[in-house]
C-alpha positions, 0 to 999 in steps of 0.5 A, a space after each residue: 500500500 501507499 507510504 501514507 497510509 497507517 502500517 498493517 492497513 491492507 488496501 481498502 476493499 469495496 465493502 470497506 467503503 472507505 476513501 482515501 483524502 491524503 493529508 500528511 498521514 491522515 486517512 479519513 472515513 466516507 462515512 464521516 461528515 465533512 467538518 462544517 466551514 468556519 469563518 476563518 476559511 470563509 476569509 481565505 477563501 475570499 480574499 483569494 477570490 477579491 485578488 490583487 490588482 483588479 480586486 481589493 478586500 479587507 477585513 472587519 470593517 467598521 462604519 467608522 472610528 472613534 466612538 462611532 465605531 458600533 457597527 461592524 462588517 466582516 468584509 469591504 471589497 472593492 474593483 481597482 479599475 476605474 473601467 469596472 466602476 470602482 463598486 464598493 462590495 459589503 459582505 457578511 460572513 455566516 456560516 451557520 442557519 442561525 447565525 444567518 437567520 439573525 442577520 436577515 430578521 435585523 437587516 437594519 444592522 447591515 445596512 448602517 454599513 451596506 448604506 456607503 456601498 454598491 453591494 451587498 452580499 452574504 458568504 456562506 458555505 455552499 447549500 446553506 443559504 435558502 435562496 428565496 429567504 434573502 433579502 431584496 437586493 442582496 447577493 449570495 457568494 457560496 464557499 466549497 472547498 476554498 472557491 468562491 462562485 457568485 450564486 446570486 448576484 447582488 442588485 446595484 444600489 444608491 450608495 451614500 458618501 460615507 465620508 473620512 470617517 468610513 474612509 477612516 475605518 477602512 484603513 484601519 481595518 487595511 493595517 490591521 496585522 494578519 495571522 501569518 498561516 492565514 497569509 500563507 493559505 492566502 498565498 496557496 489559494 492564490 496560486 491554486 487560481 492562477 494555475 486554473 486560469 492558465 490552464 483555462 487559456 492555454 486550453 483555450 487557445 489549442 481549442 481555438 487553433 484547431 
């Protein structure tokens, strides 16, 4: 059998129903349910997705400093090119029904924030979120195994200026200090969708040439 897996353990046979996932020396059960996303790997898996330099994203963001520093949003994104319109994204992270279903009976809570921006959107992990329970203009970004797809597009709105005092909190939150192994997964991420997107032209020009 294969290196990694535990010594005196045979291959698996079909009644065994096993498969195999290589992490180090791990080998794990199908009959095991995959462990629930958490919000650390929500972020990953954004800021992966909001990649440098046509995307900005950063993390925690309040709706200002100082005293006025009462509400807070999980992630402010943003397009850097003035030819994609320069849109200020809101996005609210949750990964449980309850925790979701809190947000959406208070939308009033977002919006204190979402008001200085374009769109608004929630990230959750794939298939948690029931689509007709969202709020009107809201979108949908859904997470499975470190990617990110748009499952409903936000509706564009009237953003207010929220002036330095929100320009403020955005800095702050952009010079907060990163935890490094989140820096490295970011990284990881990164080059994972750099490699697809090569692939993905390569394969695209043969296509085209033949």
């Amino acid at each position: 059998p294969p290196a990694h897996w535990p010594a005196r353990r045979g291959l698996p046979t079909a009644s065994q129903r096993l498969v195999v996932m290589t992490q180090g020396s791990q080998v794990y059960n199908s009959h095991e349910k995959p462990k629930p996303l958490t919000a650390h790997q929500v972020r990953i898996a954004l800021a992966a997705y909001y990649t440098h330099p046509n995307l900005g994203i950063v993390f925690e963001v309040a709706k200002a400093t100082g005293f006025s520093a009462n509400r807070h949003l999980d992630a402010v994104a943003m397009s850097l090119w003035p030819s994609r319109g320069l849109d200020l994204y809101g996005i609210e992270i949750k990964v449980s029904r309850q925790d979701y279903r809190r947000e959406i009976e208070n939308p009033q809570k977002a919006e204190e924030i979402a008001q200085f921006l374009d769109y608004f959107y929630i990230a959750a992990p794939t298939g948690m979120v029931p689509i007709d329970t969202l709020p009107k203009a809201w979108g949908l970004l859904e997470v499975a195994d470190g990617k990110v797809k748009e499952r409903i597009p936000a509706t564009r709105t009237a953003a207010k200026d929220g002036g330095r005092t929100f320009l403020a909190a955005i800095f702050r939150a952009a010079g907060r200090p990163s935890d490094p192994a989140e820096l490295d997964e970011r990284v990881r991420l990164r080059l994972e969708n750099l490699d697809r997107t090569i692939d993905e032209r390569v394969a695209t020009c043969i296509s085209q040439r033949h």
